[in-house]
N, C-alpha and C positions, 0 to 999 in steps of 0.2 A: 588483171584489171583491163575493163574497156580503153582503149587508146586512140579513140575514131578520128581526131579532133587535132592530135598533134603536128604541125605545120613548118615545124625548126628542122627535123630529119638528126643526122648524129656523123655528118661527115665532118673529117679532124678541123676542119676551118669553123665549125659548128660548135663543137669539142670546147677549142681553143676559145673561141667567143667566151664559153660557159665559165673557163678558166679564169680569162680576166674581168666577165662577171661578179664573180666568186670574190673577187680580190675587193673589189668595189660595194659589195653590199655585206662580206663577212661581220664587221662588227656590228649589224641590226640582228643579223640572223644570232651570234653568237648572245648578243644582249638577248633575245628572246628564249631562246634556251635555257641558257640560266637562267631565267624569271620563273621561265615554266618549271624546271624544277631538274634538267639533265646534271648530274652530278657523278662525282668519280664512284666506279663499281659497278654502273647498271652497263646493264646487256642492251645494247640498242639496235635494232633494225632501219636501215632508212629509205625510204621507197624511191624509185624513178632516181637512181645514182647519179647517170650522166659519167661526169669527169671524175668524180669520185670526193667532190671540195665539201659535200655538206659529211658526209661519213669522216672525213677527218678532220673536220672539225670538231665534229661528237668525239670520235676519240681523242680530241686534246682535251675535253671535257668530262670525259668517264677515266681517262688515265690510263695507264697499265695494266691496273688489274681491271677494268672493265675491257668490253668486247663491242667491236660494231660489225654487222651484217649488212651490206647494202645490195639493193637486188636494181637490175634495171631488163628488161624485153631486149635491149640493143645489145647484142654481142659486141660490136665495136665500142659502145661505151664501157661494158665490161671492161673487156680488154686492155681499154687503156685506163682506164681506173686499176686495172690491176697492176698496171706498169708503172702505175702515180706510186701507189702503195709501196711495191716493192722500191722503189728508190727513195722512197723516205723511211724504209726499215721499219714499218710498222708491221708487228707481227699479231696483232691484235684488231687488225680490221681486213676482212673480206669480201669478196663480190661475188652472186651469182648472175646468171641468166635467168630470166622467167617471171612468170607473174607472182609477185608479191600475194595476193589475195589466195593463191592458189596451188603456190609451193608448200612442200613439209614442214612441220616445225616438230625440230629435236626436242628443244624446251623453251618455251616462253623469254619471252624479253620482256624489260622493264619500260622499253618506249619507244614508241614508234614516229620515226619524225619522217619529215618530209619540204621539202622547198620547189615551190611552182610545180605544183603536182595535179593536187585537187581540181583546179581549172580545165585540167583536160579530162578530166572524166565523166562521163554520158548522165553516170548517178552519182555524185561525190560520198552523197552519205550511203549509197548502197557498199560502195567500195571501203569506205570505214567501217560499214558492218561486216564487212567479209575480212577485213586485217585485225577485228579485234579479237578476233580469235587465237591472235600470236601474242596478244597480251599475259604479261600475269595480272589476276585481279588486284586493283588500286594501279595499274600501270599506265605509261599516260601515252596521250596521242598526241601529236606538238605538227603542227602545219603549218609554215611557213609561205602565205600567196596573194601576189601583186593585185593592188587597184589601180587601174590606168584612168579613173573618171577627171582626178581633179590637176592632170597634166597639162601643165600652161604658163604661158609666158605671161609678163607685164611688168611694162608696155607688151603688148601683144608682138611677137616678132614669128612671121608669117609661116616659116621654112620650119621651127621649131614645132609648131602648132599645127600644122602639116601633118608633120612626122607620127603624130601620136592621132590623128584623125587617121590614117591611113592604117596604120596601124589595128587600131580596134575595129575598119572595117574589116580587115584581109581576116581578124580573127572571126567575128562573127559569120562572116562566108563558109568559115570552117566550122562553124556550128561549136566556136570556146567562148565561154566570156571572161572576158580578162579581170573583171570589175566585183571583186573576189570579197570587197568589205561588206556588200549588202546580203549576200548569200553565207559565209561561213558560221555566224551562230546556228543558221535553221539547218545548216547539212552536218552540224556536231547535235544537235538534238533527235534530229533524223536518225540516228546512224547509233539512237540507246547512247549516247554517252553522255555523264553528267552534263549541265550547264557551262560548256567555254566560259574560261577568261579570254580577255582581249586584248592587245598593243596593237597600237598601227604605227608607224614614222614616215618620214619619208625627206626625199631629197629636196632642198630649197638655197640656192646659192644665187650669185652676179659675178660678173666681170670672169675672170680666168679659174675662180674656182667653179665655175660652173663644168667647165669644161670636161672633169671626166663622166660628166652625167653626159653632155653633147656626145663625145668619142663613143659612149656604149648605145647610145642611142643611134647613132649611124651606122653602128655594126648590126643593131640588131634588123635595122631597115636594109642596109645590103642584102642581107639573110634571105630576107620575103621578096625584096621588091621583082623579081624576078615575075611573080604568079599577080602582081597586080596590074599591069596590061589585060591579063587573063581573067580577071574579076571587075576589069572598067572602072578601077579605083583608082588608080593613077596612070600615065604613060614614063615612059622610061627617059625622056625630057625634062617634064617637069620634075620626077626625083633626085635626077644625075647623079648616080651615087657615087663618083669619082670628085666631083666637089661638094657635096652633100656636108662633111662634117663643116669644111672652112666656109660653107654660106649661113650656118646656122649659126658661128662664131662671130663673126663679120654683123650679122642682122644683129645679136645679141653686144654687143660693145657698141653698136651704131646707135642707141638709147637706151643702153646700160640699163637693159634689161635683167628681171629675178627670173630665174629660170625654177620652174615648181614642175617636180619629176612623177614619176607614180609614187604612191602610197606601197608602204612593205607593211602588211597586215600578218599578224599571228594568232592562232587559237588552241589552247589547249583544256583538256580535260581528263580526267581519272575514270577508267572503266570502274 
């Protein structure tokens, strides 16, 4: 699959981000799953692995007698997905290297899922017609990816609101869009696959529960903020990413602010 677009990289501090990621948005992504229809026994493939948290998820959700396949381009996310695997003894889920659209398939699987995927691909629905060829017929496609549009504070709290404007520039410099709700029915019709169903959710808290949307939200700015000097989107001043979380906390209790995160958007369909 085209990759032109991706901006995060997969060094372990990258990894590790995606881990406790993973920890924070697991029960949307697994409610969406089970809505879609993953159940114990299906063969599942999952594209763009990473750390390896959406494949074992699937496998806590296909069981023992199912299988999951996760394939990622990074040999280092390999790697250490294979390392996750092995010490949680799961003998039922593997990793390869390589492009998902373009590798063998022994035999079909029953679903193809996928988390924060789609956004980085040049054609999303070219790339879904090129994976559904790993399908068995009636097999579904399940895509699990972020809306950053309707992220914000209020009362408005500046550093917070900041955070998520810079953000969605550094992506669109990279030629991604992050704003995944207005696009994923027309790139599942695209792409020959029945009519998507839809869920969206998303993060809405105050006071100290808000807090581990702020903590993942300043990881994922330390991340970039590096290339946004380089882009004129921000200086390395105004971000400070060394107080970055405790000023976004601090503005947020200062007017007991609702802090409203991005949108977790899902679509699935039956080849």
């Amino acid at each position: 699959m085209p990759d032109p677009a991706y901006v995060l990289g997969h060094s372990e501090s990258e990894l590790e981000r995606l881990r406790r990621q993973a920890r924070l948005i697991e029960p949307i992504t697994r409610g969406f799953f089970r809505d879609a229809g993953i159940a114990p026994g299906m063969r599942v493939l999952d594209i763009g692995s990473g750390a390896g948290d959406v494949a074992f998820l699937a496998a806590e959700l296909v069981g023992p007698s199912g299988e999951v396949v996760g394939i990622d381009r990074a040999a280092a996310a390999v790697a250490a997905a294979t390392r996750a695997a092995r010490a949680r003894a799961l003998a039922n889920v593997s990793f390869r290297e390589g492009d998902a659209a373009r590798m063998p398939c022994e035999r079909p699987f029953d679903a193809i899922v996928g988390r924060y995927v789609l956004l980085y691909q040049a054609d999303a629905g070219a790339t879904l017609r090129e994976l559904s060829r790993h399908l068995k017929t009636g097999g579904l496609m399940v895509f699990h990816e972020p809306d950053w549009k309707a992220a914000r504070s209020s009362p408005a709290t500046p550093t917070y609101d900041n955070c998520w404007r810079w953000l969605q520039e550094r992506f669109r410099r990279a030629g991604t869009d992050g704003n995944m709700a207005d696009r994923l029915y027309g790139i599942f019709v695209r792409a020959g696959l029945t009519a998507p169903r839809m869920r969206m959710q998303t993060f809405i808290a105050g006071g100290e529960a808000s807090y581990p949307m702020v903590e993942a939200l300043a990881e994922l700015i330390a991340n970039v903020a590096p290339s946004f000097e380089q882009y004129g989107i921000a200086t390395a001043a105004e971000v400070d990413v060394a107080t970055l979380e405790d000023r976004m906390k601090r503005e947020i209790d200062a007017v007991d602010a609702m802090i409203i995160g991005r949108s977790e958007v899902c679509a699935w369909a039956a080849l």
